[in-house]
N, C-alpha and C positions, 0 to 999 in steps of 0.2 A: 468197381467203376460202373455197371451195366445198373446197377441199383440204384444207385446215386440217383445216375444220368436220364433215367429212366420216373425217378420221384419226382428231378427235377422238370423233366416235358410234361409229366402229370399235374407238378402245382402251376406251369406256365399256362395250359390246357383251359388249368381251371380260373384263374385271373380274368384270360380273353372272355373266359364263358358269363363270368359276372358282369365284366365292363361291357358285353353285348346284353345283358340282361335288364342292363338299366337303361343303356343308349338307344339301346334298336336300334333301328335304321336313320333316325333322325339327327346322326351326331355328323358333323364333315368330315370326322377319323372314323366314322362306322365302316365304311368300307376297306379302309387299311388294315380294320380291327377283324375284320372277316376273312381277311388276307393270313396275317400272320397267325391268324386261332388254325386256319387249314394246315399250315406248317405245322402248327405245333402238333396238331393231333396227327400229323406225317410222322414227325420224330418218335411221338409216345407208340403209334403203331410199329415203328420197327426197334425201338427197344422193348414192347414189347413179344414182339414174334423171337428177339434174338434172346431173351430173360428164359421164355419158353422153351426154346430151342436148347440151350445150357441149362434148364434147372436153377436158373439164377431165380429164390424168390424175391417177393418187392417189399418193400420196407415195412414196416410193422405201423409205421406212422401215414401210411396212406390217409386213414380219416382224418386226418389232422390237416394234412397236403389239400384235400378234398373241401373242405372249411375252410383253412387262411387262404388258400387262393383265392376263391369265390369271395369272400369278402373282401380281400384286398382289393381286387378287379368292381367290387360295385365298388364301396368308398371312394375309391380313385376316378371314378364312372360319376359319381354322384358330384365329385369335387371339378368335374370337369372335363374338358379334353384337353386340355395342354396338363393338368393332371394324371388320366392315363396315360398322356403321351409318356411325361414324366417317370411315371412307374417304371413304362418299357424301357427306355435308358436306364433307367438305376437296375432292372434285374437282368437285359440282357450284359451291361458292362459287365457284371461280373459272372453271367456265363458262359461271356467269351472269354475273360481270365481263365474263368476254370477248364472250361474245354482246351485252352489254349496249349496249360499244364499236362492236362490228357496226351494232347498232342504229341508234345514232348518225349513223354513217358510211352509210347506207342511206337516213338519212332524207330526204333532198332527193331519194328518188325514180329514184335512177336504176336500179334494179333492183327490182320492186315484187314481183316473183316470192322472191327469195330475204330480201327485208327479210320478206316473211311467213313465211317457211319458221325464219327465223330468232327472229319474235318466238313463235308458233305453240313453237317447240321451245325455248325460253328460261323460257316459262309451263312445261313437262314441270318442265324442268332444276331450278326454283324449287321448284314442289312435292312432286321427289323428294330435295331438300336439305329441307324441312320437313318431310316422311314421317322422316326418318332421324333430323331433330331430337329428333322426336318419340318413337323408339325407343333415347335416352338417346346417340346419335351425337353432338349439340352436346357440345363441351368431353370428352369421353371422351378418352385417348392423344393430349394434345396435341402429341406430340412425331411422331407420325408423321401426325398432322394436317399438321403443317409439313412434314415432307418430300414427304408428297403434293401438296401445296397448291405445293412449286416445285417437282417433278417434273412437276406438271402443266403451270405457266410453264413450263419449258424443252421441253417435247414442243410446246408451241404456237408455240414460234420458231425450236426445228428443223423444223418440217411448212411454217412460210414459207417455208423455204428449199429444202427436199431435196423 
């Protein structure tokens, strides 16, 4: 789970980094985007202090994570801001799905450190899909809604494994 979760704050990390890379300052979502890129590098900071802390290593595909983000976050940058907004809805829904699952599976307690860590960074993940909402992202480019939305399923069942 810490691997996963931990690949996934790092490809989110790197999205914000490209779609700031292209935007700067001069975008009316640049400052939202400055917003939730702090959250994110929050979460990758303490999954990774807690990866550390357990000997949990990180996935094998970090360069990978390191590249599609970054490009994802400029293409999405370059297409736009209701584009990036776009993105942030299509990858936080389903990492509030997935955290959601975490949740579930946490709840009887056997890990009380990472079910918080988890429900803690799940409240972020919701309100920076509702920030996005909010900036015409809901329903914008459904179609790369969708590809993000299983590009994102498939980075979360290759990071189980690799």
């Amino acid at each position: 789970m810490i691997r996963v979760d931990q690949a996934g704050e790092y490809g989110a990390a790197r999205i914000y980094a490209g779609q700031l890379a292209v935007m700067g300052g001069r975008s009316r979502v640049a400052g939202e985007i400055r917003h939730m890129a702090a959250q994110e590098q929050r979460h990758l900071a303490g999954f990774n202090a807690l990866m550390t802390r357990r000997g949990v290593r990180p996935t094998l595909l970090a360069p990978a994570w390191h590249v599609a983000g970054y490009a994802l976050g400029a293409a999405t940058a370059i297409l736009g801001p209701r584009a990036a907004m776009a993105a942030t809805v299509a990858v936080e829904t389903v990492i509030d799905q997935h955290y959601g699952e975490q949740a579930d599976a946490l709840a009887a307690g056997a890990d009380p450190e990472l079910a918080a860590m988890v429900d803690d960074y799940r409240a972020d993940e919701a309100a920076h899909r509702e920030t996005a909402a909010s900036h015409s992202g809901e329903g914008a480019f459904p179609v790369l809604q969708a590809i993000i939305r299983a590009g994102c399923h498939a980075a979360i069942a290759v990071a189980k494994r690799i």
